[in-house]
Backbone as CSV, one residue per row, in Angstrom:
resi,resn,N_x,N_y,N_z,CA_x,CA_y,CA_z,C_x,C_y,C_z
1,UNK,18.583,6.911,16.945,19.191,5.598,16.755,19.229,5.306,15.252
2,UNK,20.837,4.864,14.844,20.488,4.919,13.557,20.286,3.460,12.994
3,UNK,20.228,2.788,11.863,19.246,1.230,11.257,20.217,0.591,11.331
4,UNK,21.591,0.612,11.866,22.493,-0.463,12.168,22.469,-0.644,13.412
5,UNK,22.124,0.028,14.498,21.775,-0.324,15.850,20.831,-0.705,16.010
6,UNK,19.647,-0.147,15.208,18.334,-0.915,15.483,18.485,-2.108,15.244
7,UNK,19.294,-2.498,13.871,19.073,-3.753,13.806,19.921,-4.694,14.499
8,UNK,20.856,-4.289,15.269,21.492,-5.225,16.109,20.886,-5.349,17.443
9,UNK,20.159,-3.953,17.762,19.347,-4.736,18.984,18.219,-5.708,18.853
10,UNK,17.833,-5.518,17.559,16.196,-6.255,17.740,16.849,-7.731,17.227
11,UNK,18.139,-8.118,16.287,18.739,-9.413,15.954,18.921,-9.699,17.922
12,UNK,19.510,-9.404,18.961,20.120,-8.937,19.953,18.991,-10.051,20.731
13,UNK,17.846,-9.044,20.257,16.390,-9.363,21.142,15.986,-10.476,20.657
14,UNK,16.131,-10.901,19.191,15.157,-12.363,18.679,16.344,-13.947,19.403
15,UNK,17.058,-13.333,19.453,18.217,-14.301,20.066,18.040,-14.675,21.696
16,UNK,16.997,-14.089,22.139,16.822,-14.154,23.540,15.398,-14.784,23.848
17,UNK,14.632,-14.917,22.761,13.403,-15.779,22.458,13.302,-17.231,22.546
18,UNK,12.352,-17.907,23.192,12.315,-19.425,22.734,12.156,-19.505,21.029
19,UNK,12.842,-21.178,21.064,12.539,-21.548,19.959,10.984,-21.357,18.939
20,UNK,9.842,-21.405,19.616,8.440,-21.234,19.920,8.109,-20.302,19.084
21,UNK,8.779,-18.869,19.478,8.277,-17.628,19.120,9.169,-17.285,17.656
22,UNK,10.141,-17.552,17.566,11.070,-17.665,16.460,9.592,-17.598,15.205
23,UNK,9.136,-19.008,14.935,8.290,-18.840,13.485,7.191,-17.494,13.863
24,UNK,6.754,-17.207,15.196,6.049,-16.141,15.155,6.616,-14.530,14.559
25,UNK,8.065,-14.556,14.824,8.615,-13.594,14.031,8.713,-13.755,13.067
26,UNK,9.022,-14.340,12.368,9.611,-14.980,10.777,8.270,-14.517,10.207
27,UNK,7.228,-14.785,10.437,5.791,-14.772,10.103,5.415,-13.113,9.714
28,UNK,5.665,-12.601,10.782,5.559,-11.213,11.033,6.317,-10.483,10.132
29,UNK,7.611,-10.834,10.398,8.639,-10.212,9.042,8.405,-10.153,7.596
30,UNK,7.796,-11.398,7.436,7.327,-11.885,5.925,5.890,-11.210,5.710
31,UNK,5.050,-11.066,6.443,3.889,-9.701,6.660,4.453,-8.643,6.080
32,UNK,4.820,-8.360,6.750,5.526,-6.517,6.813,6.051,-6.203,4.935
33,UNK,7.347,-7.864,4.889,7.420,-7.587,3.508,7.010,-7.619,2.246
34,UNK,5.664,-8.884,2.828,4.659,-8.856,1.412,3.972,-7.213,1.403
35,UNK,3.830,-6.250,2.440,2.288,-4.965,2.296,3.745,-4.674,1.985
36,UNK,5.275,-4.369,1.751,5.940,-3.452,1.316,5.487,-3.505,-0.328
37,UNK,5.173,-5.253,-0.479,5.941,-5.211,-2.280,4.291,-5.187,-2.801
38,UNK,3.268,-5.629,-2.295,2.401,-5.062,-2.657,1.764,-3.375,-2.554
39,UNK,2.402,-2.793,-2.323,2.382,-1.096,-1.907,3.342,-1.080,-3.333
40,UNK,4.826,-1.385,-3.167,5.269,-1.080,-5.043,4.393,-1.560,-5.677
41,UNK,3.565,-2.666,-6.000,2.855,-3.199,-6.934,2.050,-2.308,-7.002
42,UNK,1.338,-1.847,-6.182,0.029,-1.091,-6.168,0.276,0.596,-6.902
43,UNK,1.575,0.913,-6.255,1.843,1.826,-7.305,2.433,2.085,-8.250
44,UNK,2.693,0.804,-8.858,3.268,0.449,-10.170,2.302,0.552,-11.162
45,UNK,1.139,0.190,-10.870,-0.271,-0.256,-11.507,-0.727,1.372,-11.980
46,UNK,-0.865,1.779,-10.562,-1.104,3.659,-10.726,-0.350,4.374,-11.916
47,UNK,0.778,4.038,-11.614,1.661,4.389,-12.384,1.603,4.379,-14.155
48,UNK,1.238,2.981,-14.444,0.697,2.655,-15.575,-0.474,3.156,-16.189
49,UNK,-1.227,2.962,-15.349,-2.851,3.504,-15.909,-2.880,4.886,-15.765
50,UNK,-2.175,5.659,-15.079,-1.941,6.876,-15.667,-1.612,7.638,-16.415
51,UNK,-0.247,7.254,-16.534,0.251,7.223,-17.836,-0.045,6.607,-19.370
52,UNK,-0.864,5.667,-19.099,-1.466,5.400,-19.944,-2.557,6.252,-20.814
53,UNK,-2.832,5.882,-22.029,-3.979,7.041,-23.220,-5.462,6.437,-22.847
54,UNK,-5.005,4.817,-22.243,-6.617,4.367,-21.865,-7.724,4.983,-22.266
55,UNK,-7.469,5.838,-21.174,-8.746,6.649,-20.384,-8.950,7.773,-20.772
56,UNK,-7.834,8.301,-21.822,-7.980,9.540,-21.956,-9.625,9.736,-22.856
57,UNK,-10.434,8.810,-23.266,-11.432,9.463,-24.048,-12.094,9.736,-22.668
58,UNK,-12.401,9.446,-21.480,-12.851,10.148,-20.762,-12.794,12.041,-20.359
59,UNK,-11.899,12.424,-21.069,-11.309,13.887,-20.825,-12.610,14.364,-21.793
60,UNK,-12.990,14.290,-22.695,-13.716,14.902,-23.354,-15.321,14.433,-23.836
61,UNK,-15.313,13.115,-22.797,-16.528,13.015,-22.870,-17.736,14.001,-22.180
62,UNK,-18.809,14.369,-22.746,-19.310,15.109,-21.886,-20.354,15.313,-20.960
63,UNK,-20.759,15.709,-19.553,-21.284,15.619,-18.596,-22.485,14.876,-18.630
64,UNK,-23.229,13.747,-18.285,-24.652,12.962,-18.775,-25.437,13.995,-17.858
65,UNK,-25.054,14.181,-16.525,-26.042,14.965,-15.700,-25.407,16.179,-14.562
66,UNK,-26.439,17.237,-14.381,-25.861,18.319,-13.923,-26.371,18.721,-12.548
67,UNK,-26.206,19.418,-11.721,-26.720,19.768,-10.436,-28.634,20.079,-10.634
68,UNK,-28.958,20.425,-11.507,-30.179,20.586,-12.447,-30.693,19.126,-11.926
69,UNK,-30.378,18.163,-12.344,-31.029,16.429,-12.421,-30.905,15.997,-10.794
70,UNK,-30.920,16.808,-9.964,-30.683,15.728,-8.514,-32.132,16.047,-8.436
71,UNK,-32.847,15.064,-7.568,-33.921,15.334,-7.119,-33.557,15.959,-5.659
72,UNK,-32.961,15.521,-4.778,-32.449,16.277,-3.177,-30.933,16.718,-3.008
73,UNK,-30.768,17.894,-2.694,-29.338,18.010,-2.657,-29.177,17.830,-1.156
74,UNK,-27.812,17.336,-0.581,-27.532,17.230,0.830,-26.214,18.425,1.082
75,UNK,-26.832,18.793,1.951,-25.534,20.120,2.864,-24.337,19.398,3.739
């Protein structure tokens, strides 16, 4: 099924709803599209701080402690 049929059945289907349930969709829809634009946001951010030199003094900082310093290792 391709996204012009889907979307005429499910417009199809909200048209067959009480008035009632109507804001319960609207609600739902507006869900769905805030985790879309926070998902771009979220990897917009990634995006940045990666690319970013920030962090790069971390690349060459060097190790404080080694397999040597655990007191228990777990399997």
């Amino acid at each position: 099924m391709n996204r012009q049929i889907k979307i005429k059945d499910t417009i199809a289907k909200i048209y067959q709803l009480p008035d009632g349930k109507l804001s319960e969709v609207e609600d739902f829809v507006d869900f769905l599209l805030s985790r879309i634009d926070d998902s771009i946001l979220t990897e917009g951010i990634q995006k940045l701080a990666s690319d970013s030199k920030s962090f790069e003094y971390l690349t060459n900082e060097e190790d404080l402690y080694t397999v040597n310093d655990l007191k228990e290792k777990y399997k």
